[in-house]
C-alpha positions in Angstrom: 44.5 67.1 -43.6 45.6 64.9 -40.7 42.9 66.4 -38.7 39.8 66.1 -40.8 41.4 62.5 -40.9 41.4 61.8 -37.1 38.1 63.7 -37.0 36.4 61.8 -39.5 37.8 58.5 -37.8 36.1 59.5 -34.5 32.8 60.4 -36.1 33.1 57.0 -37.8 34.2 55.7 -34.7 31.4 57.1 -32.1 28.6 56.2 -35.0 29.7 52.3 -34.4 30.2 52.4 -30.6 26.4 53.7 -30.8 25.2 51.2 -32.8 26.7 48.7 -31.1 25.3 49.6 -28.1 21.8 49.8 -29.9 22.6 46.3 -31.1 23.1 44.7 -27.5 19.7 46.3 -25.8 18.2 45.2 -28.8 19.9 41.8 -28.0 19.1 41.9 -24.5 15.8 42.6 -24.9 14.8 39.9 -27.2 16.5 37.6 -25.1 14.2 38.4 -22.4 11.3 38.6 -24.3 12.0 35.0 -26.0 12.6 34.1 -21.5 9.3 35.7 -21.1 7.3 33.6 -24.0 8.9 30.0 -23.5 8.3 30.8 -19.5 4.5 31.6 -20.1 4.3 28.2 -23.0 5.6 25.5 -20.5 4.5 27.1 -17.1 0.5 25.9 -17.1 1.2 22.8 -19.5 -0.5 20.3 -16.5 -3.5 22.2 -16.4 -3.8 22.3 -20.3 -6.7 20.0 -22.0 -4.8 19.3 -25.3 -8.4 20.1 -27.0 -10.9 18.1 -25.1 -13.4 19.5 -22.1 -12.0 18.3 -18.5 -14.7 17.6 -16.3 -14.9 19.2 -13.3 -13.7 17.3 -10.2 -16.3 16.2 -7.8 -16.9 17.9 -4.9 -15.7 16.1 -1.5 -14.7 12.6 -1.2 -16.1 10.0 -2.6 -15.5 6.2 -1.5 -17.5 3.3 -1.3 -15.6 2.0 1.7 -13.5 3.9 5.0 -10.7 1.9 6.6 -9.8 3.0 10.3 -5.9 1.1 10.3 -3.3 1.8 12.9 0.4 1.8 12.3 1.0 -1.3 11.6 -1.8 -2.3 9.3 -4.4 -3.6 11.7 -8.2 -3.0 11.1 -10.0 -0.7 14.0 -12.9 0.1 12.4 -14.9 0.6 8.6 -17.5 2.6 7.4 -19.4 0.9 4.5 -22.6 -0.1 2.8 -24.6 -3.1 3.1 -27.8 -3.8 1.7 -28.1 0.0 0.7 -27.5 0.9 4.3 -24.7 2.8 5.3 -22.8 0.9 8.7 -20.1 2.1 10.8 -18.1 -0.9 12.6 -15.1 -0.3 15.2 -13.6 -3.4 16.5 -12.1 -4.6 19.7 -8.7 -5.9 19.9 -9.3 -9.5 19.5 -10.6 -8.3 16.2 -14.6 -8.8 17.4 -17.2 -6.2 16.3 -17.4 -4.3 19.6 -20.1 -0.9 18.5 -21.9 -1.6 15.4 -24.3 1.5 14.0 -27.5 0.8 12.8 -27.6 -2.1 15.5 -28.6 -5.5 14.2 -32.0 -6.5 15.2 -31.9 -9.5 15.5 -34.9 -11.8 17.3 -33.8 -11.7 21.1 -34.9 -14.3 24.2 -37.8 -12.3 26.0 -36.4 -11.8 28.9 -33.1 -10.1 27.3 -34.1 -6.4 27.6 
C-alpha cells in the first residue's frame, strides 16, 4: 500500500513540476511579448501626427538673410535681398564694404574709368 502511495505522490508530484514549468515559459513569454508591444508604442512617438497631415519639410535652406560672423561675433560679410535683387557684401576690417556683388552703378566723373 505504501508503494502505490509514494508512487501516486510522484505522479502527482512530476504533473506539478510540469505545469509549473509550463506556467513560467508561459510567463516568460508574455513578458517579452508585453517588452515587445510597449517598445514598438513609444519607440516612433516623435514622428507620430496625433491625426493631422504633416507637411513635408522644404527642400534646402531657406533664409531671407546669410550672416558671415567670426568667433567673436563680428560681421564679415551677408548675403541678402534688396530691392528684389539678391547682394552678397564682405567687409573689411574697419567694418567698410570692401567687394560688393551686383556693383553699384552709380553716376561716375568721366574720366574715372
Amino acid at each position: 500500500m505504501e508503494n502505490r502511495a509514494n508512487a501516486n505522490l510522484e505522479e502527482r508530484l512530476a504533473r506539478l513540476e510540469k505545469q509549473g514549468r509550463w506556467w513560467r515559459a508561459a510567463a516568460l513569454l508574455l513578458a517579452v511579448a508585453l517588452g515587445v508591444f510597449l517598445t514598438a508604442a513609444f519607440a516612433g512617438q516623435n514622428e507620430f501626427d496625433r491625426g493631422f497631415i504633416l507637411p513635408h519639410p522644404p527642400e534646402g535652406v531657406r533664409a531671407r538673410a546669410f550672416v558671415l560672423t567670426d568667433q567673436s561675433g563680428k560681421v564679415h560679410g551677408e548675403w541678402t535681398v534688396e530691392g528684389g535683387q539678391p547682394v552678397l557684401k564682405f567687409y573689411g576690417p574697419n567694418g567698410k564694404v570692401l567687394w560688393l556683388a551686383p556693383p553699384r552703378t552709380a553716376l561716375k566723373p568721366a574720366e574715372a574709368k
